[in-house]
N, C-alpha and C positions, 0 to 999 in steps of 0.2 A: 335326270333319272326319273322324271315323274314321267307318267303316260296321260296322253292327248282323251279326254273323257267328251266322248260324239255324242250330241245333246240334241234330244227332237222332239219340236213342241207340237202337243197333241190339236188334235182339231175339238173340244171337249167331248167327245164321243169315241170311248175307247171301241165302242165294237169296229166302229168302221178305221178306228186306226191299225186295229190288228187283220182289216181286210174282209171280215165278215159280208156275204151280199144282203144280209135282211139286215144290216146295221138298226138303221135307223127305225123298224121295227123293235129290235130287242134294247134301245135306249131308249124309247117309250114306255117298254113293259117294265123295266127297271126303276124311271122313274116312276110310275105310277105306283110298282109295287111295293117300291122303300118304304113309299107316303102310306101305304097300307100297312106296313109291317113297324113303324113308327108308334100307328095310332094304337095297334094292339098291343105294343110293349107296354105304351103308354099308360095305356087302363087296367095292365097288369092282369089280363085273361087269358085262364086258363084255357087250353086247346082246347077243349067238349064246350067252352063259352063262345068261344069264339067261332066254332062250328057252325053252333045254335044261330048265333046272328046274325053270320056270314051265311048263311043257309046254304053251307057244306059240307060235307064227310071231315072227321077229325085226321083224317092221312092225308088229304088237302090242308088244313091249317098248317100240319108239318110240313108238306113243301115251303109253303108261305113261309115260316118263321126261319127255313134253311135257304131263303131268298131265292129259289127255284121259281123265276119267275115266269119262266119259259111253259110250265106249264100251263100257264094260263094266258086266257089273249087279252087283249087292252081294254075291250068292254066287260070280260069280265071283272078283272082288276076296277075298272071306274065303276062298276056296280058295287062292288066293295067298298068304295069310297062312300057312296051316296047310301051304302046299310050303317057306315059309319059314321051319317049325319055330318059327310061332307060337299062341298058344291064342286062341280067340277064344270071346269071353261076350257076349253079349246079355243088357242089361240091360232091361227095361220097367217103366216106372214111371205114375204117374200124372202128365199135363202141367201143370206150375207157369200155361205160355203156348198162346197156341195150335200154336206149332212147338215144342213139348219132345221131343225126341228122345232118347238118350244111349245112345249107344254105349262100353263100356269097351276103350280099346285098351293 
């Protein structure tokens, strides 16, 4: 009486599991932008602080903290990281899959 539960293991990269063509673009923006949205919980700033630092509009910080990360591109996100006195490396390797990316944050 039980039913047969169909089990599919992901490639770590949900966009291109659900088929997305810019996959591996918008799993870049995500991770870079978590690390962004991490460091701002972190410090416990206020949207107008984090604005100020981020040197953007407070209706931008709210995408950010609603992890809307699509609105931003990947330089800008790693510019964020480096206003937030972080290093950022770029790693490229050769792809193990066909979405290998890696990012070291």
């Amino acid at each position: 009486m039980s039913e047969e539960i169909e089990i599919h293991h992901g490639s770590g990269n949900v966009f291109a599991d659900i088929g997305l063509k810019d996959a591996d673009e918008l799993f870049a923006r995500a991770q870079i932008g978590i690390e962004v949205l991490k460091i701002l919980k972190d410090r416990k700033l206020k949207q107008r602080e984090a604005a100020e630092l981020l040197d953007i509009r407070q209706s931008e910080v709210s995408y950010l903290m609603r992890a809307q990360f699509q609105r931003f591109s990947e330089g800008k996100l790693m510019g964020f990281l480096k206003k937030l006195d972080r290093e950022v490396m770029l790693v490229i390797n050769q792809p193990k899959t066909r979405h290998g990316i890696s990012l070291s944050l």
